[in-house]
GUBAVO-512003 format. One record per residue (C-alpha): residue number from 0; residue in three letters; x negated, y, z. Coordinates in steps of 0.2 Angstrom, whole numbers. Each point is the difference from the previous one (the first is absolute). Example, Ala and Ser with C-alpha at 12.3 -4.5 7.8 and 13.67 -1.06 7.14 Angstrom:
<pabas>
(paba 0,ALA,(-62,-22,39))
(paba 1,SER,(-6,17,-3))
</pabas>
This chain:
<pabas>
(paba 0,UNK,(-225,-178,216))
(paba 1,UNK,(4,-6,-15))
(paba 2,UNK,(-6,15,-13))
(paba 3,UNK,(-15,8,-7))
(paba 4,UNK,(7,19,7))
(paba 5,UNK,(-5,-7,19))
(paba 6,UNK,(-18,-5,-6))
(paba 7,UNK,(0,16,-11))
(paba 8,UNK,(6,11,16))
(paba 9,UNK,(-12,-10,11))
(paba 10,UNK,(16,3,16))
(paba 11,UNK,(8,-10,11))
(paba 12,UNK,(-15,-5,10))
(paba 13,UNK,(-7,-19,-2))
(paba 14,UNK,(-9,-6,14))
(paba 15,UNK,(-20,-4,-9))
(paba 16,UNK,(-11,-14,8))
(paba 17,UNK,(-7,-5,-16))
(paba 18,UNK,(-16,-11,-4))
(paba 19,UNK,(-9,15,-2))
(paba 20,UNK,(3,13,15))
(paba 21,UNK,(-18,7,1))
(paba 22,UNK,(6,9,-20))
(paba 23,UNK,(12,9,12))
(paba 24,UNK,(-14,12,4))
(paba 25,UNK,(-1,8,-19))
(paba 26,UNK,(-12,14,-2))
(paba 27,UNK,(9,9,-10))
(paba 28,UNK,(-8,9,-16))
(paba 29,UNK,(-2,17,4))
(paba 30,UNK,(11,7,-12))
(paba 31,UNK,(12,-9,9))
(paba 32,UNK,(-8,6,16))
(paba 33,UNK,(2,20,-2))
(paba 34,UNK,(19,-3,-8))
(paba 35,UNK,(11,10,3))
(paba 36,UNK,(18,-5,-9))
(paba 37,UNK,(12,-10,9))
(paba 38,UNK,(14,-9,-5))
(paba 39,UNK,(18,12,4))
(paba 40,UNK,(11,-8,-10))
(paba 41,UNK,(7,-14,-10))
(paba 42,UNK,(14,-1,-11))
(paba 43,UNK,(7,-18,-6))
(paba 44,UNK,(12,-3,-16))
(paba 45,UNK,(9,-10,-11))
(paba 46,UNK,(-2,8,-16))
(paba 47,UNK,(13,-16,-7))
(paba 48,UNK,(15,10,10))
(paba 49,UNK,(9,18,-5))
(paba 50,UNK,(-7,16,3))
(paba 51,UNK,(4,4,17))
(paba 52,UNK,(0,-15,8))
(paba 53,UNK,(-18,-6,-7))
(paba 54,UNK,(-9,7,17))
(paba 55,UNK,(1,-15,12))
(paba 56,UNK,(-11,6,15))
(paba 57,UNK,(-9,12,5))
(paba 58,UNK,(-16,0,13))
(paba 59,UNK,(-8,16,9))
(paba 60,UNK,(-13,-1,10))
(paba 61,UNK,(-9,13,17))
(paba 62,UNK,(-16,0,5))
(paba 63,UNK,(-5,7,16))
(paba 64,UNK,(-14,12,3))
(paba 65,UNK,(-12,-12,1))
(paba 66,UNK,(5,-5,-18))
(paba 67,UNK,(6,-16,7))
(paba 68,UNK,(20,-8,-7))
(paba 69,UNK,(11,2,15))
(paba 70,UNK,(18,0,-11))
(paba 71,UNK,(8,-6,-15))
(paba 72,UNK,(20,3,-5))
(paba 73,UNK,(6,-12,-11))
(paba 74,UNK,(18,6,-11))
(paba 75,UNK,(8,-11,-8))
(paba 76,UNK,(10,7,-16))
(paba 77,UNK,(8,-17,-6))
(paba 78,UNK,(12,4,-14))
(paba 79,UNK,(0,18,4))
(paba 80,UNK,(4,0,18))
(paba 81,UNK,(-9,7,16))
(paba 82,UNK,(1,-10,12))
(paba 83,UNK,(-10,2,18))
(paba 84,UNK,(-20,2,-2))
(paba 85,UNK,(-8,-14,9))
(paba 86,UNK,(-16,9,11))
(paba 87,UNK,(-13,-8,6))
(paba 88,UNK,(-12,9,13))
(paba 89,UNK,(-20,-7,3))
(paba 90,UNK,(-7,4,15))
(paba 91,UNK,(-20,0,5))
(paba 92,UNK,(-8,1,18))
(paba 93,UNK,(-11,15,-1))
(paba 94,UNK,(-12,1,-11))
(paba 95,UNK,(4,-18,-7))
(paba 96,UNK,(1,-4,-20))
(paba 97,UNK,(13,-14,0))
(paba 98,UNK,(15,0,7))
(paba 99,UNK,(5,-6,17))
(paba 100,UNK,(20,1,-3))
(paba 101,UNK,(13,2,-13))
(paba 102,UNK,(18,6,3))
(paba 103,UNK,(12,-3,-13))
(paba 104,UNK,(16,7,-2))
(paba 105,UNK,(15,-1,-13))
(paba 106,UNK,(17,2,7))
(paba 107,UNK,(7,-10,16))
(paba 108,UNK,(-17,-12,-5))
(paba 109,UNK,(-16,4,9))
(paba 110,UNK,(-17,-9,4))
(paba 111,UNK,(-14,3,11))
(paba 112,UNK,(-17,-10,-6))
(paba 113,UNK,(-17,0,11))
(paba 114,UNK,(-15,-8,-8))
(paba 115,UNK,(-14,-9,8))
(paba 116,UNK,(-19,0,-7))
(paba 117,UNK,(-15,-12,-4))
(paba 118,UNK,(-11,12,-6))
(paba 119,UNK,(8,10,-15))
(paba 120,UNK,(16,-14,-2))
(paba 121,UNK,(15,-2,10))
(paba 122,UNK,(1,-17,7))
(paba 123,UNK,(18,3,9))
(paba 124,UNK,(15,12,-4))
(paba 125,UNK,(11,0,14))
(paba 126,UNK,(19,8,-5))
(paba 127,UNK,(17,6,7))
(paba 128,UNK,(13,6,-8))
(paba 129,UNK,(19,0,-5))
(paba 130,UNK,(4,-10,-18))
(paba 131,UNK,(19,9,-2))
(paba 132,UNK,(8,-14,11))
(paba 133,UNK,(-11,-6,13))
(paba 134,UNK,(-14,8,11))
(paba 135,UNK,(-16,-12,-4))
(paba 136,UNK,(-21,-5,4))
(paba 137,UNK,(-13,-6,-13))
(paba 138,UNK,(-17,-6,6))
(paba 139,UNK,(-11,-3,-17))
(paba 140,UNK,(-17,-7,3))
(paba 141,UNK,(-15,-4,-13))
(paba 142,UNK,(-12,-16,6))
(paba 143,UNK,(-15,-6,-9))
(paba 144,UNK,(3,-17,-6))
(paba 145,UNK,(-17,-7,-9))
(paba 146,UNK,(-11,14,-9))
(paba 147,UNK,(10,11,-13))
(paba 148,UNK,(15,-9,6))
(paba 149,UNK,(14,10,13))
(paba 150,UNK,(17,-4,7))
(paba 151,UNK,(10,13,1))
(paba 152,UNK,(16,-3,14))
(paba 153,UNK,(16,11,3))
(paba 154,UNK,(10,-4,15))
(paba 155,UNK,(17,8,3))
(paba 156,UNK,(13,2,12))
(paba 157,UNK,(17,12,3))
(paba 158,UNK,(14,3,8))
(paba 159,UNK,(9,-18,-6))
(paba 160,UNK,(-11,-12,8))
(paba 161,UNK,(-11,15,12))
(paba 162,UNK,(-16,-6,7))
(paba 163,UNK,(-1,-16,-12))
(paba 164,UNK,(-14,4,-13))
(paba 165,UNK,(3,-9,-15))
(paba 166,UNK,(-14,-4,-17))
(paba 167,UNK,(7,9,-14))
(paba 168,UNK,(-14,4,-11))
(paba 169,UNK,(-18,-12,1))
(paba 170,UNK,(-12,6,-17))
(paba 171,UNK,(-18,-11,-2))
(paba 172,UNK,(-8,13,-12))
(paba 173,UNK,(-17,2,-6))
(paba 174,UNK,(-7,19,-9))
(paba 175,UNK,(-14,2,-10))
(paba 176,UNK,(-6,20,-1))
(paba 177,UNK,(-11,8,-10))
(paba 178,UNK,(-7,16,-6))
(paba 179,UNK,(16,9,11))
(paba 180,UNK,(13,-10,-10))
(paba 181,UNK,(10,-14,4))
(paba 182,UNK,(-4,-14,-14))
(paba 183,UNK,(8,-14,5))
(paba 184,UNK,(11,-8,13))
(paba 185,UNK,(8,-17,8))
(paba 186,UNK,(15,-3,9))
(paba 187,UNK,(9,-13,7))
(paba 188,UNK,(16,4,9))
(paba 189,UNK,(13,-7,13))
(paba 190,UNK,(17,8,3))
(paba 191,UNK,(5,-6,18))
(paba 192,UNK,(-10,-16,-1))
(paba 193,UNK,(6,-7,-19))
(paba 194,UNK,(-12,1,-13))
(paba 195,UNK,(3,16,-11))
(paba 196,UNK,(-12,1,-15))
(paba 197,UNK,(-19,1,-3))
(paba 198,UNK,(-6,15,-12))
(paba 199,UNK,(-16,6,-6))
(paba 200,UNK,(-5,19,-9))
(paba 201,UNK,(-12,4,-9))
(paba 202,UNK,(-2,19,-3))
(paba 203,UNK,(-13,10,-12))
(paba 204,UNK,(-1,19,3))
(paba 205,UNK,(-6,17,-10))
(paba 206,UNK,(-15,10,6))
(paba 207,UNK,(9,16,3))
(paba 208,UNK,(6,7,18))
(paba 209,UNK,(16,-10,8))
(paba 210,UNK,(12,13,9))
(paba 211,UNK,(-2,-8,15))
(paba 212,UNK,(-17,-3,2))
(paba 213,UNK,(-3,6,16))
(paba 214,UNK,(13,-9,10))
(paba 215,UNK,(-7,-10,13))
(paba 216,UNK,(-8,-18,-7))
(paba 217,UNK,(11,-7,16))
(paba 218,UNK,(17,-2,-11))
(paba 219,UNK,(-8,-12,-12))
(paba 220,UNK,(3,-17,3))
(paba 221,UNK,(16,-8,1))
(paba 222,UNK,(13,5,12))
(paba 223,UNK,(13,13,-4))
(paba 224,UNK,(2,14,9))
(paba 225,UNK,(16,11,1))
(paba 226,UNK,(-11,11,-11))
(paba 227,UNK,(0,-6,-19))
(paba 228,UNK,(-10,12,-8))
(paba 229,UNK,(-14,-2,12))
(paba 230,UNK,(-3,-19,-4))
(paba 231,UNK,(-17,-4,-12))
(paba 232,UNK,(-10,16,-1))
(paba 233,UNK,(-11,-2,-12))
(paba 234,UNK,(-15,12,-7))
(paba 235,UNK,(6,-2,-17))
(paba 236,UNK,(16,-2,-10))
(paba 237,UNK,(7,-15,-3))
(paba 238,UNK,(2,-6,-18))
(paba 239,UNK,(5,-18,-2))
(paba 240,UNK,(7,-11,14))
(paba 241,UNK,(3,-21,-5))
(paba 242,UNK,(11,-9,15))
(paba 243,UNK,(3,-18,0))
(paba 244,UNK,(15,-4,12))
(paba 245,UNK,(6,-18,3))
(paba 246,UNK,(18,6,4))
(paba 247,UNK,(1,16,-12))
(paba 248,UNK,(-11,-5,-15))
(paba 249,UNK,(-13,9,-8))
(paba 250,UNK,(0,18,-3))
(paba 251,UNK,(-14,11,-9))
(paba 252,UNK,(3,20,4))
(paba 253,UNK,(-9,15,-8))
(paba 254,UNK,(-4,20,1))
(paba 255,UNK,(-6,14,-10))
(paba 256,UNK,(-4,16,5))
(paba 257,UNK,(0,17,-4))
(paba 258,UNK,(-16,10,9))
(paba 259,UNK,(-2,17,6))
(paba 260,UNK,(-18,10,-1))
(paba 261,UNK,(-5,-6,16))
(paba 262,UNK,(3,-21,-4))
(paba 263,UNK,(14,1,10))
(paba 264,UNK,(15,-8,-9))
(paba 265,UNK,(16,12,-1))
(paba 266,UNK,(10,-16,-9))
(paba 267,UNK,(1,-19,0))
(paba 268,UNK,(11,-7,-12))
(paba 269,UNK,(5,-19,5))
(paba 270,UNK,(2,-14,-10))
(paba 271,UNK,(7,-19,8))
(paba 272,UNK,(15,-5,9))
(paba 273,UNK,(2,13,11))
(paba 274,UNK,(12,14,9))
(paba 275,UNK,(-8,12,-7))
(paba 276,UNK,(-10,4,-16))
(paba 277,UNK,(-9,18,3))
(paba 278,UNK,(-7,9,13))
(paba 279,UNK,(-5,19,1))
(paba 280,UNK,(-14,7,13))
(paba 281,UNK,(-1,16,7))
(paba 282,UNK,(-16,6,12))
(paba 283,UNK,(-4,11,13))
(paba 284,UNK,(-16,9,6))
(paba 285,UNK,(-7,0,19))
</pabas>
C-alpha cells in the first residue's frame, strides 16, 4: 500500500505482531464504549477531474446482528464507468469477534482466506483462489524474530508449477503502538528473494473518533489482506504521515477534516501524492 487513503480506511487487513501486543487489549473510553455509530459508507474522489467522473470509489459496509462487519462492496466508478462491485464476506464462529474467513469476489476472480490466532493476531492466513488465469494457494506466516522484530513469509503456488510453493513475498518489520494509533513503522521487504526497498513511517493523529475504530486490532500489522480498507484501524484520525522509502524516495502526506456533532468526521480532504485528495463519510446507527 502505497497511499494515505489505506491508513485512513484502516482496510485490507495487515497481519500485527508488533513490539507491543499486550496494547492490543485497549480499554476503550467509555464514550467509545456505549457508541453507537458505525461506519456505512465511504466515498473516494478526485476533485482535480470533471464533474461526473470525480467519484473514484465507493465503499459500504453490513453488520450483523451482533453489530459485528460481515460485508463490504467495493464500486469502482473510474472515469464514470460501472464496472462489477468487488464483495468481500467476513465470517465468525459463533459468538466470535474476529473473523475466521473472508470470501472475496469480483467477476471470474475469487478467494477464500482462513486465519489462524496467537491470542488476538493472526500468525498464518491460508488462501485459495482464482487470479483471472490460473487457480492458485497462498500460505502467509508471521515469526518472531528477536523482540519487536517479525518476519512476515508468503508462499505461493498455482496451477503452472502445481504442488511447488514458491517465496514471493519475505517483510522483517517492526511496529510501534500507542495510545490506539499506529505511530510508527519499519519495513524491510523481499520480492521473491531479491532485495526490494527498506521504508519507515512515521504518523501523528487527531484526537477525535476514527470511522473505523472498532474494527478488530488483528488487521494492524503488516500483511495485506484482500480487504484494503480494513488495514490500520486506528482510535483516532490520521493527520500527518512521513515515509522514507529507499526505492520510492520520500513522501510527506496530510489530512484535514470536517467533524460532525458527535466527533465523527463526515470529510477528510487530502493533501501529498496521492490517488485520491478527499474523502466523505457517512454513518450508521446499531
Amino acid at each position: 500500500m502505497r497511499t494515505l487513503f489505506y491508513s485512513i480506511l484502516t482496510s485490507c487487513s495487515f497481519f500485527f505482531l508488533g513490539a507491543c501486543q499486550q496494547e492490543a487489549d485497549i480499554v476503550l473510553p467509555e464514550e467509545l464504549s456505549n457508541d453507537s455509530t458505525y461506519i456505512s459508507r465511504v466515498i473516494a474522489l478526485d476533485t482535480t477531474k470533471p464533474s461526473g467522473s470525480d467519484t473514484l470509489t465507493i465503499y459500504y459496509y453490513t453488520y450483523d446482528q451482533q453489530k459485528r462487519l460481515i460485508s463490504i462492496v467495493e464500486r469502482d466508478l473510474y472515469g464514470g464507468i460501472i464496472r462489477p462491485a468487488a464483495n468481500y464476506s467476513i465470517q465468525y464462529n459463533g459468538n466470535d469477534t474476529l473473523p475466521t474467513r473472508y470470501d472475496f469476489t469480483n467477476g471470474s476472480v475469487h478467494s477464500s482466506s482462513f486465519f489462524s490466532y496467537a491470542g488476538s493476531f493472526v500468525v498464518k492466513d491460508s488462501t485459495s483462489g482464482f487470479d483471472g488465469s490460473n487457480n492458485y494457494k497462498q500460505v502467509t506466516q508471521v515469526s518472531q524474530l528477536r523482540p519487536g522484530w517479525f518476519l512476515m513469509k508468503s508462499m505461493w503456488e498455482n496451477d503452472l508449477d502445481p504442488g511447488v510453493f514458491q517465496t514471493i513475498d519475505s517483510t522483517i518489520f517492526s511496529r510501534t503502538y500507542s495510545a490506539g494509533n499506529f505511530v510508527s513503522k519499519v519495513d524491510s521487504v523481499w520480492n521473491s528473494g531479491v532485495f526490494f526497498y527498506a521504508e519507515v513511517r512515521q504518523s501523528q493523529y487527531d484526537r477525535n473518533k476514527a470511522p473505523f475504530w472498532r474494527f478488530p486490532l488483528f488487521f494492524n500489522g503488516y500483511y495485506e489482506t484482500v480487504v484494503p480498507t480494513l488495514s490500520f484501524p486506528t482510535i483516532n484520525n490520521l493527520i500527518t504521515e512521513s515515509v522514507v522509502n529507499s526505492s520510492y524516495g520520500n513522501t510527506l502526506l496530510g489530512a484535514s477534516y470536517e467533524y460532525r456533532a458527535d466527533g465523527y468526521p463526515s470529510m477528510a480532504r487530502i493533501s501529498g501524492l496521492m490517488e485520491y485528495n478527499k474523502y466523505i463519510f457517512e454513518y450508521t446507527h446499531l
